[in-house]
C-alpha positions in Angstrom: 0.0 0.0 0.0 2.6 2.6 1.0 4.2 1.7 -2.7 0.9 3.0 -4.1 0.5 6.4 -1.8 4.2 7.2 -2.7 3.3 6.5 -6.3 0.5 8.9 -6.0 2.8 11.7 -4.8 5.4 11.2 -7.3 2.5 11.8 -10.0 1.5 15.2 -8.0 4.8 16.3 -7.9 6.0 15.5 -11.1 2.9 17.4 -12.6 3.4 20.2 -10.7 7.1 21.1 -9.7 6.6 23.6 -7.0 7.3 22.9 -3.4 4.6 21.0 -1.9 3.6 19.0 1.0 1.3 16.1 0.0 -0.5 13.8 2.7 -3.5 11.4 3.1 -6.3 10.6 5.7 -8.8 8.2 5.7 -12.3 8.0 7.0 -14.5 6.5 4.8 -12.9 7.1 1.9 -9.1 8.1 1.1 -8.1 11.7 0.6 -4.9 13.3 -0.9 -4.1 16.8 0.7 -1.5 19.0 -0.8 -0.3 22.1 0.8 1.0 24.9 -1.3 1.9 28.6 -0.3 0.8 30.7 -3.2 -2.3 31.1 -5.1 -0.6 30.6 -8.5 0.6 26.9 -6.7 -3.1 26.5 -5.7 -4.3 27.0 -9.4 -1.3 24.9 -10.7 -3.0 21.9 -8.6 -6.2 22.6 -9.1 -5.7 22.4 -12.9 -3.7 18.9 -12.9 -5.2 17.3 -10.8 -8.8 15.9 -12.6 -6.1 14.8 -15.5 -3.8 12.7 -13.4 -4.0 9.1 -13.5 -6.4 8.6 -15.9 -8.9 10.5 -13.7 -9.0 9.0 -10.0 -8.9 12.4 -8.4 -12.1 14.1 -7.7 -14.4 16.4 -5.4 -11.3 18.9 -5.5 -11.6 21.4 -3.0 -9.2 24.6 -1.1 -9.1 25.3 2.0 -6.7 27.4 4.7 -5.0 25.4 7.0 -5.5 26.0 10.8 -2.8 27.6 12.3 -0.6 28.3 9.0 -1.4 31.4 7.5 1.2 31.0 4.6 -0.1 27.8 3.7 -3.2 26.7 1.2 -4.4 23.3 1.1 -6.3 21.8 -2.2 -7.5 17.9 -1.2 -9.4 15.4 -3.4 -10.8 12.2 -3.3 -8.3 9.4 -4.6 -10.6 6.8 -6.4 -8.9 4.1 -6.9 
């Protein structure tokens, strides 16, 4: 399994080559959450993600991240 998350980051980064922190949680359903500093980042993820991997992210969303100010967060659900 961890094979397949870290093959799932590689893809994000390697699409988008901006500094990045990319993490998962699980609760029904697994999510990829990337964290980003600038809005040009934000739109850089926002745009590559629903073509990556044939199509298995979805329900992209942005968020701030609680207690980092200079951070934006876009997350997805990984169908796969």
């Amino acid at each position: 399994m961890s094979d397949e998350l870290q093959a799932l980051i590689h893809m994000v980064e390697d699409a988008c080559p901006c500094p990045m922190q990319v993490s998962f949680t699980f609760t029904h359903e697994l999510r990829i959450a990337i964290d980003v500093r600038t809005l040009e980042e934000v739109h850089m993820v926002e745009t590559a993600l629903p073509g990556l991997g044939g199509g298995i992210f979805d329900h992209i969303t942005r968020a701030a991240i609680p207690h980092h100010a200079f951070l934006k967060r876009v997350s997805a659900t990984v169908n796969r």
